[in-house]
N, C-alpha and C positions, 0 to 999 in steps of 0.2 A: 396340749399347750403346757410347758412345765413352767411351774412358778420359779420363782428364782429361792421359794423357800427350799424347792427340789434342789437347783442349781446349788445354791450354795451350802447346803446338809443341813442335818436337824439341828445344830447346835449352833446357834447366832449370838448368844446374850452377850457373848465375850466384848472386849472395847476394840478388836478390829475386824467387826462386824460390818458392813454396811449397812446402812438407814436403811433404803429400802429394803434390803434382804431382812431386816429386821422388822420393821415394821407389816411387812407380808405377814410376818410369821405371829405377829398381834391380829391382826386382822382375822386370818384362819381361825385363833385361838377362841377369839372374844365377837365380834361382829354378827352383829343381825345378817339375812341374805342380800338383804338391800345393799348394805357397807359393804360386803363381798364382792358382791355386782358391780360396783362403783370403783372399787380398787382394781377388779381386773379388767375394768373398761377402761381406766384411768392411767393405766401403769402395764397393762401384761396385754394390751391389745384384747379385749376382749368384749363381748359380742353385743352393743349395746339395745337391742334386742330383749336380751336379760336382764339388766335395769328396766325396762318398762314393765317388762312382764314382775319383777320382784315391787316396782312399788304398785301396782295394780291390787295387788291384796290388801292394800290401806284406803283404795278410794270407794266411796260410797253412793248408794243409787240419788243421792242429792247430789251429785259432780262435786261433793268438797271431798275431803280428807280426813282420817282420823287413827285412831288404835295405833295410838301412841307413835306415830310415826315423828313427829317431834317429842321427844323421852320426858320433858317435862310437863306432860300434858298427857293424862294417862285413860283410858275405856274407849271406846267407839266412835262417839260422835264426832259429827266433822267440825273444825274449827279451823278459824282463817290463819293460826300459829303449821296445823301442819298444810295446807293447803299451798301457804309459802314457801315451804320446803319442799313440796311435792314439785311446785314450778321449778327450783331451786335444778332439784333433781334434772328434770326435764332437760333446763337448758344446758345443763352439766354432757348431755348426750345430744343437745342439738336438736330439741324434737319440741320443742316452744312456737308448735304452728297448731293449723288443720280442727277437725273434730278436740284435741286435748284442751286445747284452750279453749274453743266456743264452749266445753263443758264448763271450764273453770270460772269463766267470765261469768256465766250464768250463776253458778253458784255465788261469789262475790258481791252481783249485783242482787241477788237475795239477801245476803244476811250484813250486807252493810248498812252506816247509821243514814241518819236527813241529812248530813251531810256530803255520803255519794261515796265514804269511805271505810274504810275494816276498824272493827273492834280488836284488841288480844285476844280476848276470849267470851266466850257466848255464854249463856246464863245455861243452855243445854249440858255444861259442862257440871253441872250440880248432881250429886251422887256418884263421881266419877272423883279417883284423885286427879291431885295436882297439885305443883310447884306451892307452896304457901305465899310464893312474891310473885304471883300473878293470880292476883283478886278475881273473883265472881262475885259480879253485879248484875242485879234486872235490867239496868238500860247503859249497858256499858258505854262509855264516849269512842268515838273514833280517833284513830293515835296512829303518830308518823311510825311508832314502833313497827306496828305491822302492816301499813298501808306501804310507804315508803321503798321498804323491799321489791312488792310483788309488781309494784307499778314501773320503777327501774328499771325491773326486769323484761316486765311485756314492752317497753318501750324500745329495751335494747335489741329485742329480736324484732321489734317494726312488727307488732300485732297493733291492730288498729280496733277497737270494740267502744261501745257508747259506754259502757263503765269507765273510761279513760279518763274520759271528761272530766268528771266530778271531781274523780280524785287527782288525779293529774294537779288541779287546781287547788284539792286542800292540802296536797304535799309542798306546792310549792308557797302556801300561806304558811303551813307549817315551818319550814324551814327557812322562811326569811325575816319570822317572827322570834326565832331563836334566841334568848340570854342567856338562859341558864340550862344548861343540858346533863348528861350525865352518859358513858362511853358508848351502850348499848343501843341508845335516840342519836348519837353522831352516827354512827355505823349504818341506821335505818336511812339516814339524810343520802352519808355519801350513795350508797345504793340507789337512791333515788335521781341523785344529780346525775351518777356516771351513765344511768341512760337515758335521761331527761330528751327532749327533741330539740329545746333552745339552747343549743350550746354556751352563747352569750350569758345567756344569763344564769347559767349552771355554772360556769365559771366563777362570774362575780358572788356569787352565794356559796360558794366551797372556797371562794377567797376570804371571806368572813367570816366563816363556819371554822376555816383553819386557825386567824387568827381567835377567834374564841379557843380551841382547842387550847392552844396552845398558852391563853392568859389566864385560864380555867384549870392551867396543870392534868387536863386529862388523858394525857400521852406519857409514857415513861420516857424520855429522853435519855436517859443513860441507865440501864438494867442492874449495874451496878448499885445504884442509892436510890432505888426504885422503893425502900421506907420510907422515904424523907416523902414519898408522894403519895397524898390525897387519894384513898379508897371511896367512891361514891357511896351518897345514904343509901342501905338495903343490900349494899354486896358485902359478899362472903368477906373475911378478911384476908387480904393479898391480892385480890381480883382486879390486878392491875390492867392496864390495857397500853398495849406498845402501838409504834409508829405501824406495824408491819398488820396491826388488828382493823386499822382503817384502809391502808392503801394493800390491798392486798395482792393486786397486779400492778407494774411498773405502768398499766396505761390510766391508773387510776387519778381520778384530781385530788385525792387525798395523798398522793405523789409528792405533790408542790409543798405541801405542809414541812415536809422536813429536809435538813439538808442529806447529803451522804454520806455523810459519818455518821447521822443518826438513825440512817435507816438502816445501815451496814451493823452497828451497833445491835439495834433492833431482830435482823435476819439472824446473829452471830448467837443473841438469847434465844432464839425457837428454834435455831437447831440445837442446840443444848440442853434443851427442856425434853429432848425425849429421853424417856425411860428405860430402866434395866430392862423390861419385857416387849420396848420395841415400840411400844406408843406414847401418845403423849398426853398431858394431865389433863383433868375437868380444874378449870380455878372456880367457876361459880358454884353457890352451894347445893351442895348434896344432901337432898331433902328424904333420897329413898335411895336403898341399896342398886336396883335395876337401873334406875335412873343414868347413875355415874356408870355403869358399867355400859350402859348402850351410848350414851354421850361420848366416852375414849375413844372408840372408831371414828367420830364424826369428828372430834378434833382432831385426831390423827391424818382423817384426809387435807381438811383444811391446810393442817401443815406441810404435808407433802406440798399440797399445791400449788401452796404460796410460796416455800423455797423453789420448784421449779419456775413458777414465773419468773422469779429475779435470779434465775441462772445456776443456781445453787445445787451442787454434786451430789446427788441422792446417793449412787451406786459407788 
């Protein structure tokens, strides 16, 4: 199967380059096998088989996840930050059924709190690095940050498991208790709504979650004067977040939040944001060398992605 780094020759950097051709050629360069697997399952038809088999090296005889398979979050142990991603992964190749999940489920409903939901991170993670803005505590709280995603997600492949319950119910306390949030807690939410089971009421709550977004300033609305906007407490500085960071496919209800000039606006900046070597940047901070350099692949998929959902000319 030749890649298109084949196809179009070793020398891409030039500006009439194509994205993808370019971005292959990042991928190659820099990527874990994971990110490799994902790019040519994603993009070059390629054998998704291999993705299961490359993230299988990160799971653990407790059915969670760990060894750094989320970058910022660094040794062995399993924590419910990669275990997210590991579903992530999954449903990315359509395999969010069967045996994978009843392993996952099981782990989750271990190391979740009295409330039936996911911590960020487990106190297990002590002696091991990590992120300095993602604290280790003894009795960590349960947070939409990481419960939010993984639940969306089993919802929107219609997995059905008693862990559902619990949390199901404190994502959606979570999120309709909402005032003050900050980009990274909206992103956990929408994920949560877009595959919530009560449509009705996933609507009305990403109808209110938007207007908060949006009288909260946490969307860059125009990329151009994107200084005039409010960086949240604890982010990197510039760690802005565009319209295109929440609704990241056109079926998204984070959709509704902007008009079309802003989200066109929004697409026009992330494709602009790739780099001379074909990928595109880490904005949040860079705490460890490794770190930023396995994160580039995983936002470079992100963006491929998200420009092909809304139509956008890769090649």
């Amino acid at each position: 199967m030749p890649g298109l780094f084949a196809l179009y020759g070793r020398s891409m950097a030039g500006t009439g380059a194509h994205t993808l051709a370019r971005a292959e050629q990042f991928i190659w360069l820099t990527a874990r096998v994971l990110e490799q697997r994902r790019f040519a399952h994603a993009f070059l038809d390629g054998d998704p088989d291999a993705v299961e088999t490359a993230l299988a090296a990160y799971l653990n005889k407790d059915g969670g996840y760990g060894h750094a398979l989320e970058p910022d979050v660094r040794g062995p142990v399993s924590q419910p930050l990669h275990t997210a991603h590991a579903l992530s992964v999954l449903d990315s190749i359509d395999r969010c059924d069967g045996q994978r999940v009843e392993r996952i489920c099981r782990y989750l409903t271990d190391v979740s709190t009295k409330e039936g939901a996911l911590p960020a991170l487990l106190p297990t993670q002590r002696g091991y690095p990590a992120a300095p803005f993602i604290p280790i505590v003894d009795d960590p709280p349960a947070e939409l940050l990481a419960t939010g995603p993984v639940v969306g997600l089993l919802h929107g492949n219609r997995v059905w498991n008693a862990w559902l319950f619990r949390a199901t119910d404190f994502c959606w306390s979570a999120v309709e208790a909402l005032e003050q949030s900050h980009p990274y807690e909206v992103e956990a939410a929408v994920a949560f709504l877009d595959g919530a089971p009560d449509r009705a009421r996933a609507e009305a709550a990403a109808d209110r979650l938007g207007r908060l977004v949006r009288e909260q300033r946490l969307a860059v609305l125009d990329p151009s004067r994107r200084a005039e906007y409010p960086v949240a407490t604890g982010y990197a500085p510039g760690e802005h977040h565009f319209p295109h960071d929440y609704a990241r496919t056109p079926g998204s209800l984070a959709r509704r939040w902007f008009a079309d000039e802003e989200l066109e606006r929004s697409l026009d900046h992330l494709a602009a944001e790739q780099q001379d070597d074909g990928g595109w940047p880490v904005t949040w901070r860079r705490w460890a060398p490794g770190t930023a350099l396995e994160g580039r692949p995983l936002v470079t998929l992100r963006a491929l992605e998200t420009l092909r959902a809304y139509g956008r000319p890769l090649g």
